[in-house]
C-alpha positions in Angstrom: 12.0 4.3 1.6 14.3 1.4 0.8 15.8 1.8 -2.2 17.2 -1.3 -3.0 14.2 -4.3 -5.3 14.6 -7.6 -6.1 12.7 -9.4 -8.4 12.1 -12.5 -10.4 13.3 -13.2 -13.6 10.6 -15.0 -14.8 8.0 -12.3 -13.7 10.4 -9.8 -14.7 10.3 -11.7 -18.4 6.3 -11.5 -18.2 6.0 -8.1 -17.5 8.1 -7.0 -20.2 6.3 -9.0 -22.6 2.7 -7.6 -21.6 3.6 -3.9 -20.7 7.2 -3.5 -22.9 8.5 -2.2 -19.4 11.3 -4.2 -17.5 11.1 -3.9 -13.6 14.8 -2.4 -13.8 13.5 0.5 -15.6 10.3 0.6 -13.6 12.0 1.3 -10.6 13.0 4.9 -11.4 9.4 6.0 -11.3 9.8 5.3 -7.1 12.6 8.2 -7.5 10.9 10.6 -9.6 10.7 13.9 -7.5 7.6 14.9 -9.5 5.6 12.3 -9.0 2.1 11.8 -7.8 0.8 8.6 -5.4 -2.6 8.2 -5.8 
């Protein structure tokens, strides 16, 4: 998996505004070893 994102500001601004979480600290969930794709 890559582990590098990019991402827009703007959208990044949205996001945080409708679910209170920023893409920067969304990211982690990609690393969490017990986590569960659906």
């Amino acid at each position: 998996m890559d582990e590098s994102f990019e991402w827009d500001e703007d959208k990044n601004r949205l996001n945080q505004q409708k679910h209170d979480v920023s893409f920067e600290l969304a990211q982690y969930a990609f690393f969490d070893p017990n986590r569960v794709i659906v």
